[in-house]
PASE-514421 format. One line per 2 residues: for each residue x negated, y negated, z of N, C-alpha, C. Coordinates in steps of 0.2 Angstrom, whole numbers. Layout:
# PASE-514421
X/Y/Z/X/Y/Z/X/Y/Z; ... $
END
This chain:
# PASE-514421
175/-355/199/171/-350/201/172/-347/208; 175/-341/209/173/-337/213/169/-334/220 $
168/-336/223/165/-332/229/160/-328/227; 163/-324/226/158/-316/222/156/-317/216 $
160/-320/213/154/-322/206/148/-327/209; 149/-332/213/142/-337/213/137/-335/214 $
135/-331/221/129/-329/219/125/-325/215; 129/-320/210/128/-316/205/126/-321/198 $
130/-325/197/129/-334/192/123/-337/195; 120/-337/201/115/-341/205/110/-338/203 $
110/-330/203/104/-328/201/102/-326/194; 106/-328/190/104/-327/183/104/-335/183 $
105/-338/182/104/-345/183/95/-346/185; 94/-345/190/88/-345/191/84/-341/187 $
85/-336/185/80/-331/184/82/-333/178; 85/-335/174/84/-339/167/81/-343/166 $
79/-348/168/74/-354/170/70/-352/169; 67/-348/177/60/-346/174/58/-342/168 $
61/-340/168/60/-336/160/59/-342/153; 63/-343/152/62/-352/147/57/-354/149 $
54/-356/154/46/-358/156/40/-355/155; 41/-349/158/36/-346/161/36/-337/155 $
38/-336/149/40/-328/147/33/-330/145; 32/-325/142/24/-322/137/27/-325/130 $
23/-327/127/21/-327/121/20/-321/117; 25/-315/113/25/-312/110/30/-312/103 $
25/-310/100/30/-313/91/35/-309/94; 39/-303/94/48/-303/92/50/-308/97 $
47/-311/102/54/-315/103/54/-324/100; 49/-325/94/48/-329/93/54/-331/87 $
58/-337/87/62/-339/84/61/-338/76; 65/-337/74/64/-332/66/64/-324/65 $
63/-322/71/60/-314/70/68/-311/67; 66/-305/63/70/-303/58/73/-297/64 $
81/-295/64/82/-290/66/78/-284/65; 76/-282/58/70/-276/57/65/-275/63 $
62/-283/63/56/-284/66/57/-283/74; 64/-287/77/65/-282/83/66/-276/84 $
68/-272/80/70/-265/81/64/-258/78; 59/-263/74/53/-260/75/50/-260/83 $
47/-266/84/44/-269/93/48/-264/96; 54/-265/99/60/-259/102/58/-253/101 $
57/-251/96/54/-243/97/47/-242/97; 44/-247/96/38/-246/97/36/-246/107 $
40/-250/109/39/-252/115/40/-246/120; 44/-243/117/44/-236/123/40/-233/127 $
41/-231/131/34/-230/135/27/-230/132; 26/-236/132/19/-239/128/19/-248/128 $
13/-248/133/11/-253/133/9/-260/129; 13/-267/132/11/-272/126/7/-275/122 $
0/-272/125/-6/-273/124/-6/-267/116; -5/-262/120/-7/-259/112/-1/-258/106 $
4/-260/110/9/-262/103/8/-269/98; 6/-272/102/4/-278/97/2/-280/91 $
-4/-274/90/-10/-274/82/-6/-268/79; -3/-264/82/1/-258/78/6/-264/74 $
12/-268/81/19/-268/78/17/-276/69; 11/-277/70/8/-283/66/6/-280/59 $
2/-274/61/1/-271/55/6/-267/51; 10/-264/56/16/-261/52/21/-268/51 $
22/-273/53/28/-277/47/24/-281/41; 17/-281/41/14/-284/36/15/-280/30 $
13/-272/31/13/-266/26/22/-266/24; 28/-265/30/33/-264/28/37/-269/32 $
39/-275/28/42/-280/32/50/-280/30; 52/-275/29/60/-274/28/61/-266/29 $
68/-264/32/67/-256/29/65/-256/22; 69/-260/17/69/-254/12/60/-254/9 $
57/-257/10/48/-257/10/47/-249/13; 48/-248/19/46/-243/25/51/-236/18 $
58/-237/16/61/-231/17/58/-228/10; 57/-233/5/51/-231/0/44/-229/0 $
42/-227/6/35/-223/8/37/-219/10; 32/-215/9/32/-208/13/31/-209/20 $
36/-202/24/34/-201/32/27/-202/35; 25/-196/30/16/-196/32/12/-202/33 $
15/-209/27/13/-214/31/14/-218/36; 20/-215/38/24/-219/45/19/-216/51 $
18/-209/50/13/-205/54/7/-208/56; 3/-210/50/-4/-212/48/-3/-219/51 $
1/-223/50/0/-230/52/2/-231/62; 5/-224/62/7/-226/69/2/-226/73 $
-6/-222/70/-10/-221/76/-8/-219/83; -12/-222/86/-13/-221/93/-7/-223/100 $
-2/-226/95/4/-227/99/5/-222/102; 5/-215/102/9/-209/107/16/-208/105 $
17/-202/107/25/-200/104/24/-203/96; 23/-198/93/23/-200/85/28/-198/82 $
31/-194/86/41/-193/85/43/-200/81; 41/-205/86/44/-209/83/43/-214/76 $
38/-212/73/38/-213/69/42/-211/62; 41/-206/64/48/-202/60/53/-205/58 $
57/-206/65/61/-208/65/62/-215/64; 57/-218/65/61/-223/63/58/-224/53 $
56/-219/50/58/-221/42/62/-218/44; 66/-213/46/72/-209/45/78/-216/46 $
76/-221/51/81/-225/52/81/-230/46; 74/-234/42/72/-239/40/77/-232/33 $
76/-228/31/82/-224/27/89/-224/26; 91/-222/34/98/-225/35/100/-233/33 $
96/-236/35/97/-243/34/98/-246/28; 95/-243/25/95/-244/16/102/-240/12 $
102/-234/14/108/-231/11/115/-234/14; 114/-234/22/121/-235/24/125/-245/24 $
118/-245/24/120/-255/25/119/-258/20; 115/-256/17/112/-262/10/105/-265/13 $
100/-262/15/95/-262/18/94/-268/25; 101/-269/28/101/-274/32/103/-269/38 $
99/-272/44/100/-270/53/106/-271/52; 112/-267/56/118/-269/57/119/-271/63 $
124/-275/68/125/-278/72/128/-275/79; 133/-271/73/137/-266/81/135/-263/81 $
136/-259/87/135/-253/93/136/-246/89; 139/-247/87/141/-241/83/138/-237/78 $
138/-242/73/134/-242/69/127/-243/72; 124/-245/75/116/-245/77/114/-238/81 $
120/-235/84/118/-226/89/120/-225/84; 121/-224/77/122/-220/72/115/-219/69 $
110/-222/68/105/-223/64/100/-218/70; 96/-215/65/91/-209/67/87/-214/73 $
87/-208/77/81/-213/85/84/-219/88; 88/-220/86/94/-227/90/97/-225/95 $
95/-225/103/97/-224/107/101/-226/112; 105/-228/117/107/-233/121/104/-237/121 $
98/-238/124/94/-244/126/93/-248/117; 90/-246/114/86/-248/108/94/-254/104 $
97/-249/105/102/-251/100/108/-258/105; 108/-258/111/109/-266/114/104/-269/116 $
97/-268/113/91/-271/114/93/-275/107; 92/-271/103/95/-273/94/99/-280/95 $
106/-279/98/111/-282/99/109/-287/101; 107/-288/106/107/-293/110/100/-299/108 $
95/-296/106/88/-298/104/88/-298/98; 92/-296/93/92/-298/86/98/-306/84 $
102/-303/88/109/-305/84/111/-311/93; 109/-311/95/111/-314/103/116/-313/106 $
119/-307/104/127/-303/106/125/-302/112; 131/-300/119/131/-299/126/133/-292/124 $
125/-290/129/125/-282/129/121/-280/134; 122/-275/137/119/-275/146/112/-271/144 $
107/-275/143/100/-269/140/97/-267/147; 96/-262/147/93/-258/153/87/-255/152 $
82/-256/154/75/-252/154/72/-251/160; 68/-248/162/64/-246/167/62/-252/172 $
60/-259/168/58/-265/173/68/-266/172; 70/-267/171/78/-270/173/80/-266/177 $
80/-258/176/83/-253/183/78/-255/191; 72/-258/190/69/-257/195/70/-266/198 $
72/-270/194/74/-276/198/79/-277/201; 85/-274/196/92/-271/199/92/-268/205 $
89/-262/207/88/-260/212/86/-263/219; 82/-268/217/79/-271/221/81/-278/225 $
81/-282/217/85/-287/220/93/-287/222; 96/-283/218/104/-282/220/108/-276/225 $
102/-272/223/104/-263/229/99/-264/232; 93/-269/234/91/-267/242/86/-262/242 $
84/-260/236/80/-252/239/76/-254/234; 69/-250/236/62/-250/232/64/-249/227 $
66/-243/225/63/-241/219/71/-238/214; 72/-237/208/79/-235/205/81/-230/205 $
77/-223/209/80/-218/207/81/-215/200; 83/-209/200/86/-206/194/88/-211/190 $
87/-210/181/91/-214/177/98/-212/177; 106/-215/177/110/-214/173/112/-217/170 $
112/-217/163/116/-224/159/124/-225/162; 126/-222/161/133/-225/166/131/-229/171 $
128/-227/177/128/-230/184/125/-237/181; 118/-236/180/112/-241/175/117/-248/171 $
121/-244/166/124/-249/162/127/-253/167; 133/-250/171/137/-254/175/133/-258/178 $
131/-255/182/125/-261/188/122/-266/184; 119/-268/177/119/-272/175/126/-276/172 $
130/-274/171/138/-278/166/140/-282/173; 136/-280/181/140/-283/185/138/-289/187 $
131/-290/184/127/-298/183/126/-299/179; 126/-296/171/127/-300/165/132/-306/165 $
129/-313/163/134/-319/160/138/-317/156; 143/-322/155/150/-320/150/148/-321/145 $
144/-328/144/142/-332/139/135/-326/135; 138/-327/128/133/-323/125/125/-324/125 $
122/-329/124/116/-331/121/115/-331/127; 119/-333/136/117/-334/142/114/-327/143 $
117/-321/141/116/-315/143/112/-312/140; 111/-314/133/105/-311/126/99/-313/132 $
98/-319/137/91/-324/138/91/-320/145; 98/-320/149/95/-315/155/92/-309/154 $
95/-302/151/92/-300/149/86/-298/148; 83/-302/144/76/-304/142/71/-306/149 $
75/-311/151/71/-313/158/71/-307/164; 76/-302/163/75/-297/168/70/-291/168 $
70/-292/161/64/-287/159/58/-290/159; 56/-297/159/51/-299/159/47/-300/165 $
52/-302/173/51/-299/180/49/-294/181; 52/-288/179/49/-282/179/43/-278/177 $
42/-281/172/34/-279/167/29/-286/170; 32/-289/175/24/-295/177/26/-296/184 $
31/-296/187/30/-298/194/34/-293/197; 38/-292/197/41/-287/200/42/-278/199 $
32/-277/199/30/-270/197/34/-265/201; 30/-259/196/31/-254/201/27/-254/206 $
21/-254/208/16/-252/210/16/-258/215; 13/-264/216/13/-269/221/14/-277/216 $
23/-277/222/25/-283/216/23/-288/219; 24/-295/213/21/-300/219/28/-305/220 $
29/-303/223/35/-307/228/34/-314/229; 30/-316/231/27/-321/231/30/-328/225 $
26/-326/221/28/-330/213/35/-328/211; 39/-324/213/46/-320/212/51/-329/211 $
52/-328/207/59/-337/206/64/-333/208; 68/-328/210/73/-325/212/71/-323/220 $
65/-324/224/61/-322/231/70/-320/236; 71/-328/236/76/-329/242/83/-325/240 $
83/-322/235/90/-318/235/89/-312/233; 82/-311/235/83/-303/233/82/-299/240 $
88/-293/238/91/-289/245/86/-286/246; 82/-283/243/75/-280/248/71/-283/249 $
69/-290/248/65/-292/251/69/-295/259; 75/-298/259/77/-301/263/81/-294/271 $
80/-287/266/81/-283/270/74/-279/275; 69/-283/272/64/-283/275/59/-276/272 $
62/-277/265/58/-270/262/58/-262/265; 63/-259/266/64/-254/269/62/-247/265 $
60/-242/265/54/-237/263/60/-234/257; 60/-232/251/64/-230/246/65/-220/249 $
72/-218/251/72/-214/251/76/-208/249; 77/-209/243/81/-207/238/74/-201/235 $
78/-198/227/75/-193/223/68/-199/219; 65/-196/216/59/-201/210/61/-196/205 $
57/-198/201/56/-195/194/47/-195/194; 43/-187/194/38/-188/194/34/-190/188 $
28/-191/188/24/-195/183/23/-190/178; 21/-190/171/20/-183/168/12/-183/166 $
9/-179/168/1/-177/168/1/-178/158; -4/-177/158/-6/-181/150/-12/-175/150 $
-16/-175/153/-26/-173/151/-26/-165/152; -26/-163/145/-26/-154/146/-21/-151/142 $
-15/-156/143/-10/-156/141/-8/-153/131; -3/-148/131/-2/-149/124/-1/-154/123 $
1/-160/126/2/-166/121/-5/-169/120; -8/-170/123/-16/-172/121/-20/-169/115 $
-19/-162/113/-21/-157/111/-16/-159/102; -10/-162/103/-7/-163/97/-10/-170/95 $
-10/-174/99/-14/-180/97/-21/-182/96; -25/-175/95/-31/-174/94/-30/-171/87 $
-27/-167/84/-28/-164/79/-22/-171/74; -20/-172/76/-14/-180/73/-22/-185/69 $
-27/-185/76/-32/-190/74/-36/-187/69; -38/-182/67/-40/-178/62/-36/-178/55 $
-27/-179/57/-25/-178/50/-25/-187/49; -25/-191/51/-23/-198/52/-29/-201/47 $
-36/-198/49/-42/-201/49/-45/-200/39; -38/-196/37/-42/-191/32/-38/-194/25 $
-38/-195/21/-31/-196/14/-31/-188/12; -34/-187/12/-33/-177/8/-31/-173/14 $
-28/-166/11/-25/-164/18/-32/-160/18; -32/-157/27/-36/-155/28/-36/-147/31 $
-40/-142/29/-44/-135/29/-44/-137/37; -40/-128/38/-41/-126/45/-45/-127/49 $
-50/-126/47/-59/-126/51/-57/-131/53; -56/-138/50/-59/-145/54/-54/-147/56 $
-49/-145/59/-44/-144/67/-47/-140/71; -50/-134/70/-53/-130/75/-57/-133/79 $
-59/-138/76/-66/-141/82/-62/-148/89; -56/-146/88/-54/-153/92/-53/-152/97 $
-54/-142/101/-49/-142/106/-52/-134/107; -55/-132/110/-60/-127/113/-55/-120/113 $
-47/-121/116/-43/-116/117/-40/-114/111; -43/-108/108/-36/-107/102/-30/-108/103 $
-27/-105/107/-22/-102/109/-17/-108/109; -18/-113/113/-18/-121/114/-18/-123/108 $
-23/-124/107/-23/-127/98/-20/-125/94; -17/-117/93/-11/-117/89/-4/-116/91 $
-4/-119/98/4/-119/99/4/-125/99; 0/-130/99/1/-140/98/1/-138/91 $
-2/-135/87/0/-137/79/6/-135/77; 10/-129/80/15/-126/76/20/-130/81 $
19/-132/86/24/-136/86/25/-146/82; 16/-146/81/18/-152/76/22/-151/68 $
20/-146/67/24/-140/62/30/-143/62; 35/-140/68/41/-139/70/43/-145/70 $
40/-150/74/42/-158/74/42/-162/66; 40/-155/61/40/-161/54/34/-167/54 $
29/-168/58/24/-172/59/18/-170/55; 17/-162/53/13/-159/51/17/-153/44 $
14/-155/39/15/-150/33/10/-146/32; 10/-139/34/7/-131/33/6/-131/25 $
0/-132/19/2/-130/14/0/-124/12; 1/-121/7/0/-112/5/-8/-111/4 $
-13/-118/2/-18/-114/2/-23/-117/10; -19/-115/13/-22/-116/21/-24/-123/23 $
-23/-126/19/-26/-135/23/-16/-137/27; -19/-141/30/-14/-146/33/-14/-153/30 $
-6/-156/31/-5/-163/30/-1/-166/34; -1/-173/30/5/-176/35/11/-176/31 $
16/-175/33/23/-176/30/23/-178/22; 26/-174/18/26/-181/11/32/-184/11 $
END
């Protein structure tokens, strides 16, 4: 071992430990889970909380516990059961995917890279979350809690800056283990720092199993002075105003007569640019005699 590799092997080493010990309790990472099963969670997961992923990602693999279950129901379904999740885009897509899954595989998750950012709504992160969390392949997963520990523990600065998958991926591959299941588990542990001790907001250093090697804290936390990324307003918002009228198609089995969207959203004008853009997103079907639905 190397110089420069040890202390990078020191802190995954550690930070794997505590992870073994100390991770949450959440069915995908519970031994047996099916590749489907993770790559439902995984997108479910996207900016959206564990808390309310949980009774979602339970009830959607009870209803469809394989793609080919999912790619034999209608979209509308996938709509209707996403609920309250937000971004119901992805609902969509993932029948679209749990559909590629079936035609192109034989209704099995596929393994490699390739074929997984081929599948509809598989993106960088999702697809070596896939990799690595389904199959325990070495692959650099990078989310929001990894950029911001990375950052911190190994670059010294508050907070990660701008996302760049390039920059992102590398800065991870330069402490990823060789060893594959070493690397599937670091992984896992780095995301799970991030989402419980080592927030955004006020991390606890304290409890930190990595404390003594991380460059910001030992550089005495210096004030992050780079670009951010700002927050996006929600309340007012056309997005708000689509998932209000979503809760009215959700709530209903028959499609529903224009009137009873009128009442969700005081602005017309608002209310019909969030419908024609649920239109455009395929999330809403327009029918000829003036009611709305969800997707067939």
């Amino acid at each position: 071992m190397s110089a420069s590799t040890a202390p990078v092997d020191a802190f995954a080493a550690e930070l794997s430990t505590w992870f073994a010990g100390c991770a949450r309790d959440l069915p995908w990472r519970r031994p047996g889970t099916s590749p489907w099963a993770v790559l439902v969670s995984e997108v479910m997961l996207q900016q959206t909380p564990v808390a309310r992923v949980l009774p979602a990602y339970r009830n959607w693999l009870e209803r469809w516990p394989g793609p080919a279950e999912l790619a034999a129901d209608s979209p509308g379904e996938a709509v209707r059961m996403w609920g309250k999740l937000g971004y119901p885009r992805r609902a969509l897509r993932l029948h679209a995917c749990a559909s590629a899954i079936v035609a192109r595989h034989g209704g099995r998750v596929p393994a490699g890279l390739a074929d997984l950012l081929a599948l509809p709504g598989v993106g960088e992160y999702t697809a070596r979350a896939v990799q690595a969390f389904a199959f325990g392949l070495r692959a650099a997963v990078v989310d929001v809690n990894v950029r911001r520990v990375l950052a911190r523990a190994i670059g010294g600065q508050g907070q990660p800056g701008l996302p760049s998958t390039g920059r992102d991926l590398a800065a991870m591959e330069a402490v990823l283990p060789a060893d594959a299941p070493a690397a599937a588990l670091f992984c896992a542990a780095m995301m799970e720092l991030g989402a419980v001790l080592c927030t955004a907001g006020v991390p606890s250093c304290a409890s930190c199993p990595v404390r003594d090697r991380c460059a910001w804290r030992l550089a005495g936390y210096p004030p992050y002075q780079g670009p951010v990324a700002r927050p996006q307003r929600f309340t007012g918002t056309d997005r708000q105003v689509r998932g209000l009228l979503l809760d009215v198609l959700r709530g209903r089995p028959d499609p529903v007569p224009g009137p009873a969207l009128d009442v969700v959203w005081p602005d017309a004008d608002q209310r019909r640019r969030a419908l024609d853009a649920l239109v455009a997103d395929g999330l809403v079907d327009p029918l000829p005699d003036g009611r709305y639905a969800l997707p067939s």
